[in-house]
N, C-alpha and C positions, 0 to 999 in steps of 0.2 A: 216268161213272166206274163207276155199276153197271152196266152193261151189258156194259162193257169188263171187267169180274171175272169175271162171269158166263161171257163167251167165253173168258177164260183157262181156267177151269176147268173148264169145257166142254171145250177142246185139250187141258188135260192130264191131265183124268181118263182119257182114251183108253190113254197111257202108261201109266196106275198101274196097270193092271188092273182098273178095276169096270165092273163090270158096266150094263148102260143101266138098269135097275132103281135102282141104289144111288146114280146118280151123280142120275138124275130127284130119288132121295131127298133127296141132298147139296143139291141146286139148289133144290127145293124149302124147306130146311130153312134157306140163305141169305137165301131171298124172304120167307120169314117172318119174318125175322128183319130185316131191312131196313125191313119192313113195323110191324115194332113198334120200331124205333131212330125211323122216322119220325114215329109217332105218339106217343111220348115227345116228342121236338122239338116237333113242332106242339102237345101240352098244356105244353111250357113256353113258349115263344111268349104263349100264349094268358093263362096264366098270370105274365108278367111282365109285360103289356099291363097287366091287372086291377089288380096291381100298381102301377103307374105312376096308374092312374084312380083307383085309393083315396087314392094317396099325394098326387094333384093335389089330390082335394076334401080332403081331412086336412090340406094346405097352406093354403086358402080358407077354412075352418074356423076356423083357427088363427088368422089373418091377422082374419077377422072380431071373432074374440074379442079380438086383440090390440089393436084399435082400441077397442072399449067397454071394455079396461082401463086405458087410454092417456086414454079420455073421462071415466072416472069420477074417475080420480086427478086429472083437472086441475079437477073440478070440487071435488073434496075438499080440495085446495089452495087453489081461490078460497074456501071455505068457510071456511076454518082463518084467512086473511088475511083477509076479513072479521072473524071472531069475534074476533080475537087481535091484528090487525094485522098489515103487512107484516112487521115487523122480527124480530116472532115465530113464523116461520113455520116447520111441524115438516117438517121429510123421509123 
């Protein structure tokens, strides 16, 4: 598709009147420009990767924690029904 703009404009700059100087300009002034839309893309790419990998171990993390509070409350419970007995048992 870039390439195929390129040769459009390329055909029709002939028409408009500029000059081979201005139109090199013009061409030039797309590729550059092409050249930094790409490498925006490729830094978010890159960056929504990173993304996803923080967001994985911040899930594993979580998920770790979530189990030692899951193990302590049952142990705090068995503690509570010891001390107190089952029937008084607090939540």
């Amino acid at each position: 598709m870039h390439s195929n703009y390129l040769l459009e404009v390329d055909n029709s700059s002939a028409s408009n009147g500029l000059s081979d100087m201005e139109r090199k300009q013009y061409l030039d002034q797309i590729k550059e420009l092409v050249q930094t839309v790409q490498t925006l893309l490729d830094a978010n790419i890159a960056l929504g990767n990173k993304q996803k990998e923080l967001q994985a171990e911040a899930d594993r993390k979580i998920a770790v924690l979530q189990d030692q509070v899951d193990k302590l409350t049952g142990e705090l419970q068995a503690r509570r029904r010891k001390m107190h007995g089952k029937n008084n048992e607090w939540t």
